[in-house]
N, C-alpha and C positions, 0 to 999 in steps of 0.2 A: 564283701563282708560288711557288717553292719552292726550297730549296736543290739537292738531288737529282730529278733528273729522270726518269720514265722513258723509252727511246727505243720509238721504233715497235713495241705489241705484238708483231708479229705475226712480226718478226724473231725468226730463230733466234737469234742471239746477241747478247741486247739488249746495250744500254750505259747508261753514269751518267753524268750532264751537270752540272757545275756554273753554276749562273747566276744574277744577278743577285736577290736578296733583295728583299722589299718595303719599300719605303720611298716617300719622296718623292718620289722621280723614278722608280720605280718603282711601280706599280699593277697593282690586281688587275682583270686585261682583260686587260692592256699583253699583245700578241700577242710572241712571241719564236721565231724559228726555225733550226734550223742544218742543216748543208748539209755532206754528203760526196760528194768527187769520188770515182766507182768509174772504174779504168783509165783512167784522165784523160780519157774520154768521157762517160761517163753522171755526171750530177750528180743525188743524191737529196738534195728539199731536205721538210722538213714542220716542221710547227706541234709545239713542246713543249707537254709536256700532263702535269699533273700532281695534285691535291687540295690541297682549302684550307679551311680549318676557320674560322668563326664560333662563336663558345662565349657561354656563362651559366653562373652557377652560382645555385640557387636555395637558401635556408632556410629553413625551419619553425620552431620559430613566424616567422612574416614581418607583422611590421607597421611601422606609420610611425615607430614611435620605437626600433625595433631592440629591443624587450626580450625576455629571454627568463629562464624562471623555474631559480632554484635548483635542481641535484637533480632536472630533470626533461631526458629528452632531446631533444638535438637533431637534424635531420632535415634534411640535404643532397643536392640533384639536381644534379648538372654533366650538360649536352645540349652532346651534340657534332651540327655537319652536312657533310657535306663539299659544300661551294658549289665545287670548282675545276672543272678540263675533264676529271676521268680517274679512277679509283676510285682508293681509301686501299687498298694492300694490306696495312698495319698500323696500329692506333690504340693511343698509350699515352698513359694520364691521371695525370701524378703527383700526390701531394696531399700535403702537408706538412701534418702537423695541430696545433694548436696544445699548449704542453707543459701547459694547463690542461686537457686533454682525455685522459679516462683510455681509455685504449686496448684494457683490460680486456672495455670495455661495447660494444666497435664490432661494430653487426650487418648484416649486406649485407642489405638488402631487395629490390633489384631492376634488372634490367637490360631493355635492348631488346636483348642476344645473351648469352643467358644459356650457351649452347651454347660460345662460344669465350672467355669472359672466364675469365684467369685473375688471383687478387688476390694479390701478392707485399708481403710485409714485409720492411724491411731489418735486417738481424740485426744490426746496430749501431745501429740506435734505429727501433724500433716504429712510430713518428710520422712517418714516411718509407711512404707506402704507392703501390705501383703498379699498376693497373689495366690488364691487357695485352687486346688482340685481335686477336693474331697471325692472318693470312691472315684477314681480316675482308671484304676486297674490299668496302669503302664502294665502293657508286657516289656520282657525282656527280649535283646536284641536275637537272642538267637532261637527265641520261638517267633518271634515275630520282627524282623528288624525297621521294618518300612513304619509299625506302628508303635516304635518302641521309642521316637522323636516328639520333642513337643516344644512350642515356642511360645514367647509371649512378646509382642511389639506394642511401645506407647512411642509420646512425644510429648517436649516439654520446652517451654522457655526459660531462660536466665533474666534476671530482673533487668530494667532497663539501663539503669544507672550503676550499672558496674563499670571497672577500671579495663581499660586495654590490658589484656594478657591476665587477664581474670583467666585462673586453671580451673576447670569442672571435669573431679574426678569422680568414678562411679564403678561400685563391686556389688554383687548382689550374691545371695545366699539361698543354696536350694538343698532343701528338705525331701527326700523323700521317707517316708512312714516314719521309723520314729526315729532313724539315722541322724548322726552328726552334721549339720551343715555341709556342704561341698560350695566352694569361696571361687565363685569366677575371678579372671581377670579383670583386673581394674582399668578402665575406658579411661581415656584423658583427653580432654579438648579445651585448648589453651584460646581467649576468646579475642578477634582482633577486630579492625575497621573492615580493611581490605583484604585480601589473599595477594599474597606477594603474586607479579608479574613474572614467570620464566620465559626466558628467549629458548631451550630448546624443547624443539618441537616432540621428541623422544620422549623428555618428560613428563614423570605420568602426575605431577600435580595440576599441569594441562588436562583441563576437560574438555573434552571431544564436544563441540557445540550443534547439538543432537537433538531435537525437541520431540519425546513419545505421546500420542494423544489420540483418541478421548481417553480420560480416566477417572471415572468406570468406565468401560468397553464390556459388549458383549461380547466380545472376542476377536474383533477385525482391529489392530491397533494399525496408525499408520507414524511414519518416522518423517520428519521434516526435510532429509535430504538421504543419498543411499548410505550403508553402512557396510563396511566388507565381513563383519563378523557379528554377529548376536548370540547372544547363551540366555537361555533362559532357565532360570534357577527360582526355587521356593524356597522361603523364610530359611528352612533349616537349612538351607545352602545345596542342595540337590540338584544337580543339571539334570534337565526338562529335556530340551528341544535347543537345537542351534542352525542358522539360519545365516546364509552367504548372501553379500550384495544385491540387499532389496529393500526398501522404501517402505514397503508394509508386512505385517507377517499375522497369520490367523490361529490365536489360542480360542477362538472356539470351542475346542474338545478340553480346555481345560477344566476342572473344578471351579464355584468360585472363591473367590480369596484373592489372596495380597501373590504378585509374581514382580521379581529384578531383573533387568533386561541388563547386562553386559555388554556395551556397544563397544568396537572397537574400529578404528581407520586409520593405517599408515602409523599404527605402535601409539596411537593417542585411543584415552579410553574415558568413560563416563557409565554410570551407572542410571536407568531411571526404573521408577517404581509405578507399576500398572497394577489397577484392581478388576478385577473381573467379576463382574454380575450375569445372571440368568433372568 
């Protein structure tokens, strides 16, 4: 359910419906329908229908204790889906960045509609950024669910001269058409020198010391030593392909774009990030 509604496509001259918000007594199901008398005879009654956004926002470095190093950058994914009855015919992502975050260093790496995404700064403070995709037409996940995903990846640094345990906290806000914001989780990375040292090997703030490469590849990536497990997942977090004790593995047949390799050996794990060109 949504603020604005659209009325029956297929109507030449649609209309905008206000109605009831989510909440408590309001739910996402909760059927809703309105009803025009034509010539006080014919009564046309249907089901409102409209897009509903579930969100995340993910960070890099990502581990249990939230650290992340000095002077080195950070790596942000907001995944938008539209879960409602009816396509997004616009999706906008704001993001408010933090003012220890120098804005200087912000580089766009990747989208799932790299085609319609425009990135707007606002001319009174930088750290105000918006993410448009005007006429996007999200379908919804249950006409379409593979195409009903969408993501947006940048990266950015924190200024040089910050304190140890400088916290960069980060929520972003997704609009679809003329709906109430939907408010990711808030990302945290607390900034230090080093990454503490653990002695057990189980530990997963242990990274598995793994090196993936070329990056770009045409598709052949090879791995520095063997791996006993790989998962290969896209932006939206979708397992791909997984691949048992081998040194190189062929995405080839993939699209190209951004893919995360999942490496794991002996319950030690690390994550790297491959792009693939044609």
């Amino acid at each position: 359910m949504g603020h604005i509604i659209r009325s029956y496509r297929e109507m030449e001259n649609p209309l905008d419906i206000t109605v009831p918000l989510l909440s408590d007594s309001v739910l996402l199901g909760d059927i809703f329908k309105w009803r025009v008398w034509i010539v006080k005879e014919i009564c046309y009654e249907q089901e409102l229908r409209c897009a509903y956004d579930p969100n995340d926002k993910l960070v890099s470095p990502e581990r249990p204790d939230s650290l992340a190093l000095l002077g080195e950058r950070i790596d942000y994914t907001i995944r938008f889906q539209n879960t409602g009855n009816d396509y997004a015919l616009g999706v906008v992502v704001r993001d408010t960045f933090s003012s220890d975050l120098d804005m200087r260093t912000f580089q766009f790496l990747d989208t799932s509609h790299p085609d319609l995404l425009q990135i707007e700064f606002d001319p009174e403070d930088n750290h105000n950024v918006a993410f448009r995709f005007d006429n996007i037409y999200l379908p919804d996940s249950t006409t379409n669910e593979q195409g009903s995903h969408g993501f947006i990846m940048y990266s950015i640094k924190p200024f040089d001269d910050l304190d140890e345990n400088t916290v960069i906290n980060n929520t972003a806000h997704i609009y679809f058409d003329f709906n109430p914001a939907i408010v990711t989780n808030t990302t945290h990375s607390e900034l230090v020198e080093t990454f503490p040292i653990e002695t057990s090997i189980d530990s997963e703030i242990i990274k598995l010391d793994v090196a993936a490469f070329p990056s770009p590849s045409k598709g052949l990536v090879y791995l520095s030593k063997f791996v006993e497990n790989i998962t290969v997942i896209d932006l939206t977090g979708k397992k791909l392909a997984g691949f048992k004790n081998v040194n190189q593995i062929n995405l080839s047949a993939f699209e190209e774009g951004t893919y995360l390799l999942h490496l794991e050996t002996n319950g030690v794990k690390s994550t790297e990030k491959i792009v693939i060109i044609k």
